[in-house]
C-alpha positions in Angstrom: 48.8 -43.6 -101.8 47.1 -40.5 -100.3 44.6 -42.0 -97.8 42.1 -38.6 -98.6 41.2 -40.5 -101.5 37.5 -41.2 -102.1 38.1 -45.0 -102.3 40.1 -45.0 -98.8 38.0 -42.4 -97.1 36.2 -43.3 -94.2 33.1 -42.2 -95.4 33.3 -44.6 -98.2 34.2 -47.2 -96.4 31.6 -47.1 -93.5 29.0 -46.7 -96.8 30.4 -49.6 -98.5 31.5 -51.9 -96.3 30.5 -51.3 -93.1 26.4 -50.7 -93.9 26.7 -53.9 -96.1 28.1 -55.7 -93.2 25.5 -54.6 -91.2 22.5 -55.5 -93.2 23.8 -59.0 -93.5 24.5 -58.6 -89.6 20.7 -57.7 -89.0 19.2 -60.5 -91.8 21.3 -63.2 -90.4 20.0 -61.9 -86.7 16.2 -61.9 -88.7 16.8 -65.3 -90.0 17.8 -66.8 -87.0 14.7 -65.5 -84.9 12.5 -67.3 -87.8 15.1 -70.5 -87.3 14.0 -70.1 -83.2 10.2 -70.2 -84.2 10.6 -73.4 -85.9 12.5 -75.3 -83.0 11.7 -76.4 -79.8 13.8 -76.7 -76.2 17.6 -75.5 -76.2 17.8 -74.8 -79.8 15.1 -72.8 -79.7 16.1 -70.7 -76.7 19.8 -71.0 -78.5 18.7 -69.5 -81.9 16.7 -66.6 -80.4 19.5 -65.4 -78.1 21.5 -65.3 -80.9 19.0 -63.9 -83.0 18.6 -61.3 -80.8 22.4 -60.8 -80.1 23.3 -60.6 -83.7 20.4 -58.0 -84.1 21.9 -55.7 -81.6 25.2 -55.7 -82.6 24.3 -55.2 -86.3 22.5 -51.8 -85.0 25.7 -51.0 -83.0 28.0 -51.6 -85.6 25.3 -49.8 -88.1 25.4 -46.5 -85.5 29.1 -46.6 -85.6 29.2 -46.3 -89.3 27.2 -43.6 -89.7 29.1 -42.0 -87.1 32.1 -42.3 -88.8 30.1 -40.5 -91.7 29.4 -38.2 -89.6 32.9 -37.4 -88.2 34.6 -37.0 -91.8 32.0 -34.8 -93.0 32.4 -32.8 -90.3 36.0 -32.5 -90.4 37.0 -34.2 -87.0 38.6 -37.1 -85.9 36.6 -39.9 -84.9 36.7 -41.5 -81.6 35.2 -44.5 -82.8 36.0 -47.3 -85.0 33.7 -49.0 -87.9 32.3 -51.5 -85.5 32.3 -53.1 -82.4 34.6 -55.8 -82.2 37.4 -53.2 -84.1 36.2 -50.6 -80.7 37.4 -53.6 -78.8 40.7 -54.0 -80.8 41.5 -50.1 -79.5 41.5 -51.9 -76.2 45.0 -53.9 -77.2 45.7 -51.6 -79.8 44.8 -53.3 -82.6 41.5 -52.4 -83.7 42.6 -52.9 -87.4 43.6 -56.5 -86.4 39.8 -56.7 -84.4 37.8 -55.4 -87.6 39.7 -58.4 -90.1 38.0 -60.4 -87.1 34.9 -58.8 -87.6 35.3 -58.7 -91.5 35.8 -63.0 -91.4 32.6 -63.3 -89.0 30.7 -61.4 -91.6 31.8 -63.3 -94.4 31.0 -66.1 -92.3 27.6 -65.1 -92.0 27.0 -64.2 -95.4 28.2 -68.2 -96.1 26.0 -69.9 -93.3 23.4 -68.0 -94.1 24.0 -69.3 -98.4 24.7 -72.4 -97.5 21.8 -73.2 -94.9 19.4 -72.5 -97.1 17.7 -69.8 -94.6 18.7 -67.3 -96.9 15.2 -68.6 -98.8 13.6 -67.3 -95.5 14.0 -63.9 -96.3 10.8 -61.8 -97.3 11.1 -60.2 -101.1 11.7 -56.8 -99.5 14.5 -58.5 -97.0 16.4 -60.3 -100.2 16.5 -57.2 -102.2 17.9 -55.3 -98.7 20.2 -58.5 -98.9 21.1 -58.4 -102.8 21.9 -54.5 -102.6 24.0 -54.9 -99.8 25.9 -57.9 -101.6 26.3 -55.8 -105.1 27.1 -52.4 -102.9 30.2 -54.3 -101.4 31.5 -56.5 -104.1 31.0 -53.0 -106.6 33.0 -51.1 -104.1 35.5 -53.7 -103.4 36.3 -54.2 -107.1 36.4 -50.5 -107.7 39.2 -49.9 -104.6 41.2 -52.8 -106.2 41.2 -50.7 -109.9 42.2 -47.7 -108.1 45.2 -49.2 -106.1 46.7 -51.0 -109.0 46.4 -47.7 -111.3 48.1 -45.7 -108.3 50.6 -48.1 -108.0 51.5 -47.7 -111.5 51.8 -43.7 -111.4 54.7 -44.0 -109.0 
């Protein structure tokens, strides 16, 4: 399968995936600030350490995409990977390895944050941010799957 395709394409992945990721990243990071207001003690000190952790890592990993953007449409190579944890990967050479890591944390995420029931935190503006990100991702995903079965039938 020629990997210039649209569908494999950094670009489209960094737009499709990674962005997605990162929205839920940043929510999740939103939601558990508002989690910290409504605690006291440890857990409260625990949820807004986290909130703020997941917050900047979800503008990291959101910077990184873009810049992956960035790199394809400027016809260079990009020094960086799609997010953080995959940057770390380069470190033992397996930064594809790191970003399956980084792609079951934000499932992970996306499930907490269903299943919690803080996902009914989220402002009207936030869950629309959070639906578009959902549909953007599960669209692409579906539409990558189509495209890799019909290529493997042309050979």
């Amino acid at each position: 399968m020629p990997e210039d395709h649209l569908f494999l394409s950094p670009a489209f992945q960094a737009l499709t995936i990674g962005l997605p990721f990162s929205v839920f990243k940043l929510l999740f990071g939103r939601l558990s600030l508002m989690a910290a207001a409504e605690h006291d003690g440890t857990l409260s000190l625990f949820l807004w350490a986290l909130g703020w952790l997941v917050a900047a890592w979800a503008c990291s990993d959101l910077l990184m995409n873009l810049g992956r953007v960035y790199f394809q449409i400027a016809g260079k190579p990009s020094p960086i990977e799609y997010c953080t944890i995959a940057q770390a990967g380069r470190l033992f050479h397996k930064p594809r390895l790191f970003l399956a890591v980084d792609t079951l944390i934000s499932f992970s995420i996306i499930c907490f944050a269903l299943w919690s029931g803080w996902i009914a935190g989220l402002s009207r503006l936030e869950s629309y941010l959070w639906y578009a990100a959902t549909t953007l991702n599960l669209i692409s995903i579906s539409l990558v799957n189509i495209w890799i079965e019909l290529e493997k039938g042309r050979q």
